[in-house]
VEXDREN-707461 format. One record per residue (C-alpha): x, y negated, z negated. Coordinates in pm, whole numbers, padded with zeros to 5 digits, m for minus. Each point is the difference from the previous one (the first is absolute). Layout:
<nodes>
NODE     c1     c2     c3
NODE      X      Y      Z
...
</nodes>
This chain:
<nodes>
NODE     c1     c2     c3
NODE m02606 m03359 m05902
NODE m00147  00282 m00221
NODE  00173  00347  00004
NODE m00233  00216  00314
NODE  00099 m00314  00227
NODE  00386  00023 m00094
NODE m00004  00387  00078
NODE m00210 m00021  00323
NODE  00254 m00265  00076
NODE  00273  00221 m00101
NODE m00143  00260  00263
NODE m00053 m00194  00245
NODE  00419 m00104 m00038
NODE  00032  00374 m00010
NODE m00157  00062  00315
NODE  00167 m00283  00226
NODE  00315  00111 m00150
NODE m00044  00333  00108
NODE m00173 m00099  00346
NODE  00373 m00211  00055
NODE  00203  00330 m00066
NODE m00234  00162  00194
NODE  00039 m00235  00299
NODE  00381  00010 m00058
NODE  00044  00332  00042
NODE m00198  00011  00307
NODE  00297 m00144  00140
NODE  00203  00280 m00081
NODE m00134  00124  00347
NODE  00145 m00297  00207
NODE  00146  00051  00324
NODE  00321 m00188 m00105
NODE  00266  00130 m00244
NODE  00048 m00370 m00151
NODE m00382 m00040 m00049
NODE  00010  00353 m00186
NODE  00321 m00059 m00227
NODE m00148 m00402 m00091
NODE m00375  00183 m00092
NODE  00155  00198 m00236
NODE  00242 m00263 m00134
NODE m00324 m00145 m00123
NODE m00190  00291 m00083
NODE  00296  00081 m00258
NODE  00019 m00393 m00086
NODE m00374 m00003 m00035
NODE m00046  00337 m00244
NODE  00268 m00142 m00217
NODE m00207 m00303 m00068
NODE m00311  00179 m00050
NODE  00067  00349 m00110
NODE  00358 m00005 m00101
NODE  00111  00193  00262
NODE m00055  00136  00384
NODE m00082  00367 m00134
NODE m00225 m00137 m00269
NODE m00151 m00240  00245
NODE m00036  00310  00295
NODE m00195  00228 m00276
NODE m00217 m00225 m00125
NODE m00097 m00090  00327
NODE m00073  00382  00041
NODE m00189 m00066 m00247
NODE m00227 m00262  00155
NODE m00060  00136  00287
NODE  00002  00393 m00077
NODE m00418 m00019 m00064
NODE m00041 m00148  00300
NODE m00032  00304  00289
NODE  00115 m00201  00306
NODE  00295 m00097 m00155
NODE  00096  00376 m00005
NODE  00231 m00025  00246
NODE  00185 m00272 m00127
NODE  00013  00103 m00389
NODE  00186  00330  00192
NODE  00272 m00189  00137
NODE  00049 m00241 m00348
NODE  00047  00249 m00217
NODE  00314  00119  00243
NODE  00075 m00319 m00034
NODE m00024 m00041 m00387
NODE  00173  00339 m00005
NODE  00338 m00125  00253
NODE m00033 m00394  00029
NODE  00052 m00054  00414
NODE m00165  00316  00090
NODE m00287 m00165  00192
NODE  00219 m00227  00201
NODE  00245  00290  00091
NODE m00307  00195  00113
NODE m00139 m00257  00207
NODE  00389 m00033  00144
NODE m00029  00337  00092
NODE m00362 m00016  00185
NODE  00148 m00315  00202
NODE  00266  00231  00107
NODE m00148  00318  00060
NODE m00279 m00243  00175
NODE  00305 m00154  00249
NODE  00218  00353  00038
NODE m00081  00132  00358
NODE m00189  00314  00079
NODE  00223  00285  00059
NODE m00036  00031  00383
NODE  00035 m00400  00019
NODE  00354  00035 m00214
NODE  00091  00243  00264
NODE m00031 m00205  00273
NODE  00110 m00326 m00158
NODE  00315  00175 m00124
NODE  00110  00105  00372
NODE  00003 m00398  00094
NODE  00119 m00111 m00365
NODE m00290 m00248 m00058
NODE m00337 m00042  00074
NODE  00011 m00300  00166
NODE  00243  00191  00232
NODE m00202  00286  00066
NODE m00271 m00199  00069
NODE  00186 m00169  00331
NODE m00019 m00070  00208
NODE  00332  00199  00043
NODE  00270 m00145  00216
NODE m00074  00230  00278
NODE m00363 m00095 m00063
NODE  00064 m00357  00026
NODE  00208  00038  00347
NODE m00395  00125  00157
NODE m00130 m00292 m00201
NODE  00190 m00265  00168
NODE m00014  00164  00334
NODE m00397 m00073  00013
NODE  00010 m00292 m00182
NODE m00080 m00216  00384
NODE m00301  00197  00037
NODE m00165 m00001 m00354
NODE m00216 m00297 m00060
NODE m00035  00064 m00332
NODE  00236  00019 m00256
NODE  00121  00269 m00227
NODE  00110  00341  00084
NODE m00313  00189 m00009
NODE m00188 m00276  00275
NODE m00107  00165  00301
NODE  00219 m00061  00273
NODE m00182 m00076  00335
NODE m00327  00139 m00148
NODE  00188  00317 m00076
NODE  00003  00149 m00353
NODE m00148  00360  00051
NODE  00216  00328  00060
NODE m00240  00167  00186
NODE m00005 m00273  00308
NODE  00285 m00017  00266
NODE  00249 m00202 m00054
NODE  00016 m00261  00300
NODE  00301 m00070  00194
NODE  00069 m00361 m00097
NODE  00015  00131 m00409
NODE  00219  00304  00136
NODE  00244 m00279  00180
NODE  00035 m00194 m00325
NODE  00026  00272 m00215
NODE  00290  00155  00236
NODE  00217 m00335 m00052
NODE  00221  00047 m00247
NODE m00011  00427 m00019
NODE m00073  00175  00287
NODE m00320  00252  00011
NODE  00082  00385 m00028
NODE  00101  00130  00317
NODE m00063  00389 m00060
NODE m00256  00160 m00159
NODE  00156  00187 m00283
NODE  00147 m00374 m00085
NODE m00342 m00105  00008
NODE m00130  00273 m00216
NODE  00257 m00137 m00292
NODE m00085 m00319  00031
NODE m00377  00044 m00042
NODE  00121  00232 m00359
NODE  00209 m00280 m00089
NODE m00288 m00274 m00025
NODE m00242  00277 m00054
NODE  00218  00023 m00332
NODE  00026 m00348 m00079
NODE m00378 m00027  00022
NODE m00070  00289 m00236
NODE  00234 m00192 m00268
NODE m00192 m00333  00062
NODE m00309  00186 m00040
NODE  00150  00138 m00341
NODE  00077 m00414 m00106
NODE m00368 m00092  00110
NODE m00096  00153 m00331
NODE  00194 m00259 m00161
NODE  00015 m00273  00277
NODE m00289 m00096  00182
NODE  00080 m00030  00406
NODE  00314  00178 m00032
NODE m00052  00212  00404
NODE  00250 m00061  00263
NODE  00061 m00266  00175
NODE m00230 m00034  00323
NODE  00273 m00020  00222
NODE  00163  00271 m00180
NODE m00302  00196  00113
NODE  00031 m00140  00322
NODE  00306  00158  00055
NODE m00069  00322 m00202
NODE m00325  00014  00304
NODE  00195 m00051  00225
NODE  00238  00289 m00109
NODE m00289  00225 m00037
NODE m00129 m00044  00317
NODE  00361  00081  00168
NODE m00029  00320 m00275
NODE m00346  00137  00133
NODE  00017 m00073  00371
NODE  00154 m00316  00177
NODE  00362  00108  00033
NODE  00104  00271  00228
NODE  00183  00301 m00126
NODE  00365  00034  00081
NODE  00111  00334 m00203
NODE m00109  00263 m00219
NODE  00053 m00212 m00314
NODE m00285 m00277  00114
NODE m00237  00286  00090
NODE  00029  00111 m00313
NODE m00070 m00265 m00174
NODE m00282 m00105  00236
NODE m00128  00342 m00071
NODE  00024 m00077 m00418
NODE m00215 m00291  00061
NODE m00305  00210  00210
NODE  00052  00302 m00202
NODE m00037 m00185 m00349
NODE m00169 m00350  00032
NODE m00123 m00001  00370
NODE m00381  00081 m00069
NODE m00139 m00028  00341
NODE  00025  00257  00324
NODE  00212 m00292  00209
NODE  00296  00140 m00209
NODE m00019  00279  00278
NODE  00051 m00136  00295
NODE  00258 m00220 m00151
NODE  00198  00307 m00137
NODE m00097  00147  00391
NODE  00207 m00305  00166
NODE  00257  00033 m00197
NODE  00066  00378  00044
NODE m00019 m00054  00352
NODE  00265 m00302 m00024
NODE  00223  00227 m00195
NODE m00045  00268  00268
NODE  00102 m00200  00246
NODE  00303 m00151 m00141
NODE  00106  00335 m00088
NODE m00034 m00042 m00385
NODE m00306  00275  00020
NODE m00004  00369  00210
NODE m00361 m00020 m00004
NODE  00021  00376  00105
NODE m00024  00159 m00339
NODE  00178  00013 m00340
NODE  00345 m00049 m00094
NODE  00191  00291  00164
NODE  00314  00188 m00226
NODE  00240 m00146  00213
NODE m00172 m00329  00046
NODE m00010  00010 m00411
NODE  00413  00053  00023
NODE  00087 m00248  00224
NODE m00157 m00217 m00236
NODE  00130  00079 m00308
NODE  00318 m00057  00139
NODE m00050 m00359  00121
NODE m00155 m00091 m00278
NODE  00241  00170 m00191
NODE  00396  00033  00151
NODE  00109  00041 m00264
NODE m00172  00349 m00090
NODE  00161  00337  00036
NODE m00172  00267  00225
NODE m00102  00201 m00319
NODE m00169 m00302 m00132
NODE m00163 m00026  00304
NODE m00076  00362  00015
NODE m00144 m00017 m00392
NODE m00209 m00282  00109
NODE m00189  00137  00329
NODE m00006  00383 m00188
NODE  00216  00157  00324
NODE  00357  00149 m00026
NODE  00320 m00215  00095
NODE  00063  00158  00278
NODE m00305 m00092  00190
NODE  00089 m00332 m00168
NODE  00274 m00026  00206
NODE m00207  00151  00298
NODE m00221 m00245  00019
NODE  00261 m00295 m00094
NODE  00295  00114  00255
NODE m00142 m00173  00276
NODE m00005 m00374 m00196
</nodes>
């Protein structure tokens, strides 16, 4: 073998050598912590052998590849590496956490539940709706339509409303209605904030069910027994209501109130009317307080209150 074939042989050992260093540190970017800490067991094993050392063995693989312009990237990260041995391996540690560490919004959510398993659900009082419709789903999971139903603007049919009464009874006034519409009305907004993260993560359907259901009592089904349900009914036409019905709902149940007493449909609140009620809302109140309150003096406080 004359001399040019020894020293194109000698390159070509060259080459593969640095093409197996090359390949070894590839590894460096492993998803496993093992496969990381074994690659560079080698790569340190392997540069002693051929270099005498890792940093010798890192830099003149620099070297190699530094004319090369797509391996710009790379040459970057090796000299860190030739600089502080490990440095490419604790970077890519730090992607593959930054990569798995939840968006802020998410790690608000997930931290009220303590997991995200958890605050995915479905939550116990999720699951009690679940299991409640279970006889009339035909198809399993939680987010199966039940009966055909799966769509919040549709009306909930009675045999749904039966099953999902079971095990907790359906509001029974309005304002309770109104809270439990916010309740699931929050629950979907933080499933809606997980969806980013979790594909399908909604509320359950017959979580929906029963948050219909609730809405419908809300906006017009149940009757209203005192001022506290008209207000409330009034919240939902004056701030979500969207159509012109809302009046003659709100109508009804002004003249229900009148009726039962709970309304003087005559006017406004009169100064003695305004007393009378500070009082029984408030025994406890002195007639100045009372006085400060309505804007009157304390004796016509007492004018107006001396006949209670």
């Amino acid at each position: 073998m004359d001399l040019f074939q020894l020293m194109a042989k000698d390159e070509d050992l060259k080459a593969k050598a640095f093409e197996r260093l090359k390949g070894i540190v590839a590894l460096y970017d492993a998803d496993d912590d093992a496969q990381q800490d074994e690659a560079m067991t080698r790569a340190i094993n392997f540069c002693g052998m051929e270099w005498d050392g890792y940093r010798p063995g890192i830099e003149a693989l620099i070297a190699h590849l530094e004319p090369k312009p797509a391996e710009a990237a790379l040459v970057a990260r090796l000299r860190e590496e030739a600089a502080q041995p490990g440095a490419m391996i604790q970077a890519a540690r730090e992607a593959r956490a930054a990569a798995k560490r939840l968006p802020p919004e998410c790690e608000v959510v997930v931290a009220r539940y303590g997991s995200l398993e958890a605050a995915l659900g479905p939550t116990p009082w999720e699951q009690v709706f679940i299991d409640s419709a279970k006889p009339l789903a035909k198809d399993a999971g939680p987010h199966a339509p039940i009966l055909g139903w799966n769509d919040l603007q549709s009306p909930v049919c009675a045999a749904i409303q039966k099953a999902l009464s079971s095990e907790c009874p359906l509001p029974e006034t309005i304002a309770d209605s109104r809270a439990e519409v916010l309740t699931w009305e929050d629950r979907a907004r933080e499933l809606a904030i997980l969806a980013t993260i979790s594909e399908g993560a909604a509320l359950p359907t017959a979580c929906l069910a029963r948050m219909g259901i609730a809405l419908a009592f809300w906006r017009s089904e149940l009757p209203v027994c005192n001022q506290a349900d008209f207000e409330a009914r009034l919240d939902y036409w004056t701030n979500r209501g969207g159509d012109i019905s809302g009046y003659a709902v709100l109508a009804r149940d002004f003249h229900r109130l009148a009726e039962q007493g709970g309304i003087k449909p005559g006017g406004a609140e009169t100064t003695k009317d305004r007393c009378r009620r500070l009082k029984a809302a408030n025994p406890g109140w002195s007639l100045a307080r009372i006085a400060q309150e309505v804007g009157i003096s304390r004796q016509a406080v007492h004018k107006h209150l001396k006949a209670l």
